[in-house]
C-alpha positions as CSV (number, residue, x, y, z in Angstrom):
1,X,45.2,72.0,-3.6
2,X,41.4,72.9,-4.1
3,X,40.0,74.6,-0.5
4,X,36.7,74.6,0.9
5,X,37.7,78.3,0.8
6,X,38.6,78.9,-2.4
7,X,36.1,80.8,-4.8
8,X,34.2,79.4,-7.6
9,X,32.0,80.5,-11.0
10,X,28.6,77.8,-10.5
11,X,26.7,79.0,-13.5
12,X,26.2,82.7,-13.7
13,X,26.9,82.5,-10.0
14,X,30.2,83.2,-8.5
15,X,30.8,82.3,-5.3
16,X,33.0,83.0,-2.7
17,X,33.6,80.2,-1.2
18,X,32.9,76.5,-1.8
19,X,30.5,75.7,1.4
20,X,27.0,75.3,0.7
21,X,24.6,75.2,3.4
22,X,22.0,72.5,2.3
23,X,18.1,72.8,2.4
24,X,17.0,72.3,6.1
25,X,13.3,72.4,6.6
26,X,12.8,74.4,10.2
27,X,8.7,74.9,9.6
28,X,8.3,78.3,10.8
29,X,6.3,79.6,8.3
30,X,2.6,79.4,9.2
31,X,0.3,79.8,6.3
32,X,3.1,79.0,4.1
33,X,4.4,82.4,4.2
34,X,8.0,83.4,5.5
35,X,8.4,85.6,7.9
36,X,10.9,88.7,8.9
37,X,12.1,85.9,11.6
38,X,13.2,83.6,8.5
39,X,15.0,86.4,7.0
40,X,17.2,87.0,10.4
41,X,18.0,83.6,9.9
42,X,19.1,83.1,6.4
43,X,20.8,86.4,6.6
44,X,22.7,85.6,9.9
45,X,24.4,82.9,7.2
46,X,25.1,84.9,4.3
47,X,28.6,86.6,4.6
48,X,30.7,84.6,3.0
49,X,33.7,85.5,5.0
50,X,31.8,83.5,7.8
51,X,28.9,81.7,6.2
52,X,28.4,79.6,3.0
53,X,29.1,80.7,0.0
54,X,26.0,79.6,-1.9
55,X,22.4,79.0,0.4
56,X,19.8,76.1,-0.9
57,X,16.7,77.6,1.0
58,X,14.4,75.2,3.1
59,X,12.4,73.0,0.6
60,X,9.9,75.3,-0.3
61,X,6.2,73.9,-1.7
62,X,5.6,74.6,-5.7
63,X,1.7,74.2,-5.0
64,X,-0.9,73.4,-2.0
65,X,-0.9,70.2,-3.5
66,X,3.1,70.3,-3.1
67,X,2.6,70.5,0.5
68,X,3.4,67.6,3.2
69,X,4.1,69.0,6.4
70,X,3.0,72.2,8.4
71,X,4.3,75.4,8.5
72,X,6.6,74.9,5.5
73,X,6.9,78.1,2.8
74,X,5.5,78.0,-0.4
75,X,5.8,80.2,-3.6
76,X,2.8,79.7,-5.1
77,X,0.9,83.0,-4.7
78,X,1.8,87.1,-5.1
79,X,1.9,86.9,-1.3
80,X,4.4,84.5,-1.1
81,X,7.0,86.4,-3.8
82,X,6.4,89.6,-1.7
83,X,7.4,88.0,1.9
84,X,10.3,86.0,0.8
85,X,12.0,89.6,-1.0
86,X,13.3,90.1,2.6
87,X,15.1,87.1,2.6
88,X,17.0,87.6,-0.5
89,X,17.4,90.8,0.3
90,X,19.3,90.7,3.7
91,X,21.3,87.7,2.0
92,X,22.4,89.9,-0.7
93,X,23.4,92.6,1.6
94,X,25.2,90.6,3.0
95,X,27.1,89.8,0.4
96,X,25.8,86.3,-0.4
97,X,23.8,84.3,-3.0
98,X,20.9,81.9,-2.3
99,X,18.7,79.5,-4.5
100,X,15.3,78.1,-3.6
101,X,14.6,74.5,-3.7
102,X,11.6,73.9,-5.2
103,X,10.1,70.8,-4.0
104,X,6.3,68.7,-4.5
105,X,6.5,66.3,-1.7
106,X,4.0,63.4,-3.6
107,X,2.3,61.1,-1.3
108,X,4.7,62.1,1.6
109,X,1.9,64.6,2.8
110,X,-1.6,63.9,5.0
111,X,-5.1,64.5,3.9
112,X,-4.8,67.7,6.8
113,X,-2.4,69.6,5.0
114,X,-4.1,68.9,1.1
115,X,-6.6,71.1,-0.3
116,X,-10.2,70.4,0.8
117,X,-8.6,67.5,2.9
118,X,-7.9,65.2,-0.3
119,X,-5.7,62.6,-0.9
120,X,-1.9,63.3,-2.1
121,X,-0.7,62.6,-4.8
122,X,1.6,59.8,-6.0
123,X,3.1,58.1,-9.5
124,X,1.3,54.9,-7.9
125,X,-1.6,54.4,-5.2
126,X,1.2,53.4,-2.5
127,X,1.3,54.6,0.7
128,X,4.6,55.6,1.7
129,X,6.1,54.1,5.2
130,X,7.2,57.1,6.6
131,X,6.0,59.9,8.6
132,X,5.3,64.0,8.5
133,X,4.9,66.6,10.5
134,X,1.8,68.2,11.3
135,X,1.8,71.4,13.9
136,X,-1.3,71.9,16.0
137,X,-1.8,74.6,18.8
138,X,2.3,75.1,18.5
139,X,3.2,71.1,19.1
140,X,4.6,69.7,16.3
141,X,3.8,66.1,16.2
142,X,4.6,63.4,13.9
143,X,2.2,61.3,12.2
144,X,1.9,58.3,9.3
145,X,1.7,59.8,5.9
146,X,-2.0,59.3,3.9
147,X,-2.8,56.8,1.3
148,X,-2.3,58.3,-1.6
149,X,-4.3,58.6,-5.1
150,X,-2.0,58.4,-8.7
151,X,-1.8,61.1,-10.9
152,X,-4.0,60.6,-14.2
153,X,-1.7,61.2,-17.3
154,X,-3.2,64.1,-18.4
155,X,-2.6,66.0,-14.6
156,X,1.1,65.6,-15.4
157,X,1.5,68.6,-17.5
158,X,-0.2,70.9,-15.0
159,X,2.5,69.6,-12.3
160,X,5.3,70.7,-15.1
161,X,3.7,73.9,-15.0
162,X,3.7,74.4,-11.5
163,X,7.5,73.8,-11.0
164,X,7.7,76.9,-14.4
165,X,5.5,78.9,-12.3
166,X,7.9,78.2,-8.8
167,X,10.5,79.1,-10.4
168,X,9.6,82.4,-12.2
169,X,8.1,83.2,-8.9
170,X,11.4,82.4,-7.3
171,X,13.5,84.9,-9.8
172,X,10.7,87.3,-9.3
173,X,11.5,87.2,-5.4
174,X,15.1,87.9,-5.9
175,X,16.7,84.7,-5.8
176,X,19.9,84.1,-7.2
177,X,18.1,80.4,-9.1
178,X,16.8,77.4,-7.9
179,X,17.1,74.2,-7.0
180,X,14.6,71.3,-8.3
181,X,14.2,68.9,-5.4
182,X,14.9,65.4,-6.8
183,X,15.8,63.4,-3.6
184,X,14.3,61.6,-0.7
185,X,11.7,59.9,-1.8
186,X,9.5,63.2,-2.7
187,X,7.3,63.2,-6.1
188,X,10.3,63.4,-8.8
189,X,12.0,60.4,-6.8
190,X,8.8,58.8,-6.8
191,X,8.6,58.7,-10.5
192,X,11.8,57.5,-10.5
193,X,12.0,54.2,-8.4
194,X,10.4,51.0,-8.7
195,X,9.7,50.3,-4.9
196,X,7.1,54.0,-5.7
197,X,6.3,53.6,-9.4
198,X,4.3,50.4,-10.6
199,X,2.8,52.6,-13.8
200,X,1.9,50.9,-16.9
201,X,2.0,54.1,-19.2
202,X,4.5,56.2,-20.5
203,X,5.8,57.5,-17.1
204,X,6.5,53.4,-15.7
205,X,8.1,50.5,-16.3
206,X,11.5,51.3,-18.5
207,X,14.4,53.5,-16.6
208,X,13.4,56.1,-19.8
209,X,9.9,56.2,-19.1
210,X,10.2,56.5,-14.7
211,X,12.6,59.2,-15.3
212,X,10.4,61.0,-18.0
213,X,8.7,63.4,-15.6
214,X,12.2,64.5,-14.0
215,X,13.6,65.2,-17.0
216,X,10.3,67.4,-18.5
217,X,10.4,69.1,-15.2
218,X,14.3,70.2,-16.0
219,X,13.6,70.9,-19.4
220,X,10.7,72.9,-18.6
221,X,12.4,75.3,-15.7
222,X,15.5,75.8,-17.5
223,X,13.5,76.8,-20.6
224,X,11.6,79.1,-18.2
225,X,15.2,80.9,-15.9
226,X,18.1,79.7,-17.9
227,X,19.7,76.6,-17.2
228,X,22.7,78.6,-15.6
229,X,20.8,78.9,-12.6
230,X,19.2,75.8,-11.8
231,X,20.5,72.8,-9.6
232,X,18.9,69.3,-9.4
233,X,19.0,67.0,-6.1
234,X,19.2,63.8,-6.1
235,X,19.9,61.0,-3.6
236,X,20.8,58.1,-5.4
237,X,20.1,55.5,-2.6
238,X,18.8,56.8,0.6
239,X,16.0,55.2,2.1
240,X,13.9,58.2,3.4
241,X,10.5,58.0,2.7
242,X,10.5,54.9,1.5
243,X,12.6,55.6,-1.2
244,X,13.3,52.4,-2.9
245,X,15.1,51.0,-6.3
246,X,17.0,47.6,-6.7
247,X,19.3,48.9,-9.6
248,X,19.9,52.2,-8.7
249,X,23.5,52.9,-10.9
250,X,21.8,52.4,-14.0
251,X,19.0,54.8,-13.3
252,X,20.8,57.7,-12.2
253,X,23.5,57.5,-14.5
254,X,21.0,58.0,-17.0
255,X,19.0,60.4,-15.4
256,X,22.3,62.6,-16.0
257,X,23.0,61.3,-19.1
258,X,20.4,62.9,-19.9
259,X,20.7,66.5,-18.3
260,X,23.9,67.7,-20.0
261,X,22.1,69.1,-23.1
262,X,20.5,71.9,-20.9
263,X,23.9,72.9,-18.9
264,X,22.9,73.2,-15.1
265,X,24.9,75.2,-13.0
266,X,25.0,72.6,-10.5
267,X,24.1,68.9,-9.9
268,X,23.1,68.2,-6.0
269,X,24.2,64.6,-4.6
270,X,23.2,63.2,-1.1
271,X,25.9,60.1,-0.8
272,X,24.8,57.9,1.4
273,X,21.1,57.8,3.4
274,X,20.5,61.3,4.3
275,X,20.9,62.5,7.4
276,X,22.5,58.7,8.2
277,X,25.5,56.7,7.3
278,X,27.5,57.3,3.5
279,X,28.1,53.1,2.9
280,X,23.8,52.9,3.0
281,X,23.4,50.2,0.5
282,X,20.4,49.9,-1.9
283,X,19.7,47.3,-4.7
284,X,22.7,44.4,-5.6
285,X,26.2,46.2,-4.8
286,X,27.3,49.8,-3.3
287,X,26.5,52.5,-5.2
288,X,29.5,54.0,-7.2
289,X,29.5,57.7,-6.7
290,X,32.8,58.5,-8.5
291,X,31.7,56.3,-11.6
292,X,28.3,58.5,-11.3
293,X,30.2,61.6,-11.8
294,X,32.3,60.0,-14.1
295,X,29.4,59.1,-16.2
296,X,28.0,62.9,-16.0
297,X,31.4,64.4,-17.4
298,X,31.6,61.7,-20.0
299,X,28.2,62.4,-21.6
300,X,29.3,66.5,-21.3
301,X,28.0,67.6,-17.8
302,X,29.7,70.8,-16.9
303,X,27.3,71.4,-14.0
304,X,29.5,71.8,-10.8
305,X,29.3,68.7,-8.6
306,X,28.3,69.4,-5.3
307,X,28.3,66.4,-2.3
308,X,27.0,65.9,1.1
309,X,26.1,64.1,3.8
310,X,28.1,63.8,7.2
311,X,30.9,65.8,5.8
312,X,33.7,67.7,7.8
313,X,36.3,69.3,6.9
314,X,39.3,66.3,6.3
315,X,36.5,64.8,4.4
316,X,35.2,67.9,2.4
317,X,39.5,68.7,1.1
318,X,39.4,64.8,0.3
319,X,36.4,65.0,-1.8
320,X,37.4,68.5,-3.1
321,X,41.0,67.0,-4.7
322,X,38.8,63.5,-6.0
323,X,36.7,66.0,-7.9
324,X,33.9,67.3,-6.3
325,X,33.6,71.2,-6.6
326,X,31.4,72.8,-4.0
327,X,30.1,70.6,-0.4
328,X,26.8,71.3,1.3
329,X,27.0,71.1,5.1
330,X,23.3,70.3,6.6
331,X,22.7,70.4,10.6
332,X,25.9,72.1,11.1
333,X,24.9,75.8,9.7
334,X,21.3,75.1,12.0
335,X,23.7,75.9,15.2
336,X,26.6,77.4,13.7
337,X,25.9,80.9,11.5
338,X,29.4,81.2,11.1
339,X,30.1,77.9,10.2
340,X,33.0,78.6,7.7
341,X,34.8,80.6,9.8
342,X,34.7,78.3,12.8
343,X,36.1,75.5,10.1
344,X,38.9,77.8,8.9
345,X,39.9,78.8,12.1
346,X,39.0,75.0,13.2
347,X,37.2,76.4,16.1
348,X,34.9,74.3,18.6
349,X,31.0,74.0,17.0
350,X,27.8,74.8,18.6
351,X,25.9,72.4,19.4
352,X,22.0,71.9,17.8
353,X,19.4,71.8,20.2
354,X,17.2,68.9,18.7
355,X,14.3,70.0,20.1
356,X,14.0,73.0,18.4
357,X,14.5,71.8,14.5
358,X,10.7,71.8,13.6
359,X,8.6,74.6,14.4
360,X,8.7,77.4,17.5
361,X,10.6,80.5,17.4
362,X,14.1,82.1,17.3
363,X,15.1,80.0,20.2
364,X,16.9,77.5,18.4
365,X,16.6,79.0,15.0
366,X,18.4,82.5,15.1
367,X,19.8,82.8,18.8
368,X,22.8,80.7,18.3
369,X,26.0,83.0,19.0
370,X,29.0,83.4,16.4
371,X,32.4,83.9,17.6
372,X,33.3,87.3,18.4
């Protein structure tokens, strides 16, 4: 039987162990920068023995435009490549390997946070029913998301760029690969689903053309690092941000239909709605996760399959022997550094202190205590 401790090649990456700590935005990086605070943390996570065997960094902005919430790193600028080498290099000191997820937040952003206070951006001129975070004089408050403008056909090349540019800056940092962030009703899941996308041209309408700009993006960043080193997330039904589709089977099950040609090293899939329950239902019927990996092998995907959402560890060896290969554990690694060690030795958890998950300092970010 197939452990959550048992080793594993993911693209030119092997890995130690089959944990996964998932993206977890903490905004504590002012300016979009990171700090020598955000490399304690990441590296306090790293050693396999203990930690994850593969780290998804925080969602980490491709662009200003990309931003849409304070405090959150980018990897835009020569600045940016230079402060996040600490990070990868305590992780790989450590002794572990970590990917950035590259992320463009669309109209899930304020006018605060845009350059020279414009509008975000959007497949459509929908505002999004959700909220963001913006951080003033240290208090992070949450506020309704700005009406957003659509992007003009011919601005959609220079957002393909951007994500080429992330990721050579990414590789250029030290990181291991990257993850493109597909999921939770940001830009690329905005293209994808109705409820966002009400385009007329090339990039509406059809399931081919609302997952045309997903699937450049892929082509283009696996042209640009090797596919063997980049992951796609996706979240075929959650409901954050507004994310909504009424036939969401069809459209993902092509989405990595069409993938397999450029051999990912992993694909990323939040079951469920994020951070919520794993039966969410979106559209006509429950979403069939097993028939969506199904699908994926069937048209040639060799990309490891990696789950999550609410997973512990009866449920993580369950989904291991039904054929998932790797399992990314979210708000669990916030308190718990050692995480795989306390789950191997099915010690008691930490506990997260909730009021210390967006923005402050190392108290609840890098002062909770492993086991001795």
């Amino acid at each position: 039987m197939t452990s959550l401790f048992d080793p594993l090649q993911v693209g030119r990456l092997h890995l130690a162990n089959r944990m996964v700590m998932a993206p977890l935005t903490r905004n504590r990086a002012p300016g979009a920068t990171p700090t020598a605070l955000m490399a304690t943390y990441y590296t306090q996570r790293a050693d396999p023995r203990n930690g994850a065997g593969l780290i998804v960094t925080e969602a980490t902005a491709i662009s200003h435009q990309a931003q849409g919430y304070s405090d959150v790193p980018g990897i835009w600028s020569d600045d940016q490549v230079a402060a996040w080498k600490p990070v990868t290099d305590g992780v790989h000191a450590a002794g572990g390997k970590i990917v950035m997820q590259l992320w463009h937040v669309g109209r899930v952003s304020h006018v605060d946070l845009q350059p020279g206070g414009q509008a975000p951006v959007a497949p459509s001129a929908i505002t999004a029913k959700t909220k963001t975070v913006l951080i003033k004089d240290g208090v992070a408050k949450f506020v309704d998301t700005s009406a957003p403008r659509a992007l003009a056909l011919e601005e959609l090349p220079g957002i393909v760029d951007d994500y080429c540019r992330a990721a050579r800056n990414a590789i250029a940092a030290g990181f291991d690969g990257v993850e493109v962030h597909g999921a939770n009703g940001y830009l690329l899941d905005q293209f994808l689903r109705s409820g966002s996308n009400t385009r007329t041209d090339a990039y509406g309408g059809s399931i081919e053309n609302r997952a045309r700009l997903l699937l450049q993006v892929m082509t283009a960043v696996t042209q640009e690092i090797g596919g063997d080193r980049v992951g796609l997330r996706l979240s075929p039904v959650t409901p954050a941000n507004d994310a909504q589709d009424a036939h969401p089977q069809p459209l993902f099950e092509y989405v990595l239909a069409q993938l397999t040609p450029l051999n990912l090293a992993f694909v990323h899939i939040i079951e469920g709605s994020t951070g919520g329950p794993r039966d969410h239902v979106q559209g006509d019927k429950p979403f069939d996760y097993a028939a969506l990996r199904a699908a994926y092998r069937h048209a040639g995907g060799k990309g490891a399959w990696m789950v999550n959402n609410g997973y512990d560890t009866p449920l993580a060896n369950q989904a291991l022997a039904e054929g998932a290969d790797l399992v990314a554990f979210g708000r669990p690694f916030i308190a718990n550094p050692d995480l795989t060690r306390r789950l191997r030795e099915n010690a008691a958890l930490n506990v997260p202190d909730r009021s210390t998950f967006y923005g402050g300092g190392a108290k609840g970010y890098t002062d909770y205590p492993a086991l001795a």
